[in-house]
N, C-alpha and C positions, 0 to 999 in steps of 0.2 A: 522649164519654168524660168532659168538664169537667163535662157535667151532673149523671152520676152519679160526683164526685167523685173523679178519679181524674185523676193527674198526668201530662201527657202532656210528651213530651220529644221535638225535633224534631232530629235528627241527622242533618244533612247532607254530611259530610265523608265522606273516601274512609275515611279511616282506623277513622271508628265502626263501620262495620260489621265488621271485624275484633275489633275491643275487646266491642262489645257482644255480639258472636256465642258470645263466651269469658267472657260474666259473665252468669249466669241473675239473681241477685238482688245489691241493693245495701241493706243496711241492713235488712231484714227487707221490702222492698221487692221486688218479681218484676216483672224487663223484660221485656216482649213486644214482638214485632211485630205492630206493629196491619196490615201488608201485609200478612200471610200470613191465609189461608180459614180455617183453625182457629182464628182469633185468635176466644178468649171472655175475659171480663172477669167473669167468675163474678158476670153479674148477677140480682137473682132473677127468675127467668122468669113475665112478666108477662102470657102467653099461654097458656093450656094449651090452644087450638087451632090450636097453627102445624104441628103435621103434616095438619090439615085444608088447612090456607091450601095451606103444600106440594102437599097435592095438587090443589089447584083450578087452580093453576099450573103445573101437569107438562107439558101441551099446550103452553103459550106459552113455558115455559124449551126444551123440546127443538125449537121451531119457529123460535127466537132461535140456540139451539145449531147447527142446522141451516144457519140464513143465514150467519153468522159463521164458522163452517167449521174451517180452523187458528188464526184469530187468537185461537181462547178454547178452553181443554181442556174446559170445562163452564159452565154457565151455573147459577145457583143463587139461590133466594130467601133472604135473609139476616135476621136477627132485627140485627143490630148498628149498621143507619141508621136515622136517626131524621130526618132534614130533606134528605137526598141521593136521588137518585131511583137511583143504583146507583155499584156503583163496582167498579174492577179490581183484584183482587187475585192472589197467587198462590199456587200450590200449598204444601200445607205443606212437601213433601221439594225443592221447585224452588228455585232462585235467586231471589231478591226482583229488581225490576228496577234496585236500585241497583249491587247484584255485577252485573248482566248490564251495562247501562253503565261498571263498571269495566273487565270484561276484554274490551270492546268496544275501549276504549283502550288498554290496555297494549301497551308498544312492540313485544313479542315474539308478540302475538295473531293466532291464523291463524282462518282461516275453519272449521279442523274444531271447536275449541278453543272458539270463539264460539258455533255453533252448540248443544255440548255443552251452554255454561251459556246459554243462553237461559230465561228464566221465562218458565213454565207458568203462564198469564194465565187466571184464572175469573173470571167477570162475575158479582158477584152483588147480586140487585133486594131493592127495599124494598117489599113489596106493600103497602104502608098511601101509598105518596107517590101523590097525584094523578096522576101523568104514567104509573104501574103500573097503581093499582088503575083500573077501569073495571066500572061496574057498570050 
C-alpha cells in the first residue's frame, strides 16, 4: 500500500474499531479495511489476465480449501500482495478478528455470543510469490 502511495494507519486499540467502523472518510480521505477480502485500493489493474491466472489455480485453491476445512470459509487468489506469499483475511459481512478478540474477552461473553461473532477467515494467495507460483 506505501508503495502505491497511499497512507496506511495502524489501529490497535479496542476502541478504534468502533470509531473507525462509524467514520467512512476523514478529510476527503476513505478509511478502509485492509482485513476485510473486498479491500481494493482502486489501483489500476496492471493485469488484464488475472481471470486466467484465477483459473489456472481453481484445482489448488479448492484442494487447499479442501485440507483446511472450517478453519477458512474459502481460499482465493488475491491481486493486493505484492512481497507476501498469502495472507488471512475476512469476510467482507464477518467480524474482522480484532471484534472477534474483543467479545472473546468481554466480561459478560458466553460461548453462544462468541461463536455468533467469530470471523469468517479466507486465505488468499499471491500467484506471482515463489513459494505459489511453480512452473
Amino acid at each position: 500500500l506505501v508503495k502505491e502511495g497511499h497512507i496506511v494507519l495502524l489501529l490497535d486499540e479496542s476502541i478504534d474499531e468502533y470509531c473507525i467502523g462509524k467514520l467512512r472518510t476523514y478529510k476527503r480521505h476513505r478509511l478502509v479495511d485492509v482485513t476485510k477480502e473486498d479491500f481494493d485500493f482502486k489501483s489500476e489493474d496492471k493485469d488484464e489476465n488475472f481471470s486466467t491466472i484465477k483459473k489456472l489455480y481453481r484445482r489448488f485453491t479448492k484442494h487447499l480449501k479442501k485440507s483446511l476445512g472450517d478453519k477458512v470459509t474459502k481460499v482465493i487468489i488475491s491481486k493486493k500482495l505484492t512481497n507476501s506469499p498469502a495472507i488471512v483475511t475476512t469476510e467482507k459481512t464477518s467480524y474482522n478478528a480484532n471484534m472477534e478478540r474483543i467479545s472473546r474477552y468481554q466480561a459478560l461473553s458466553d460461548n453462544v455470543v462468541t461463536n455468533v461473532m467469530k470471523a469468517k477467515k479466507v486465505l488468499e494467495l499471491n500467484p506471482y510469490h515463489p513459494i505459489i507460483y511453480n512452473r
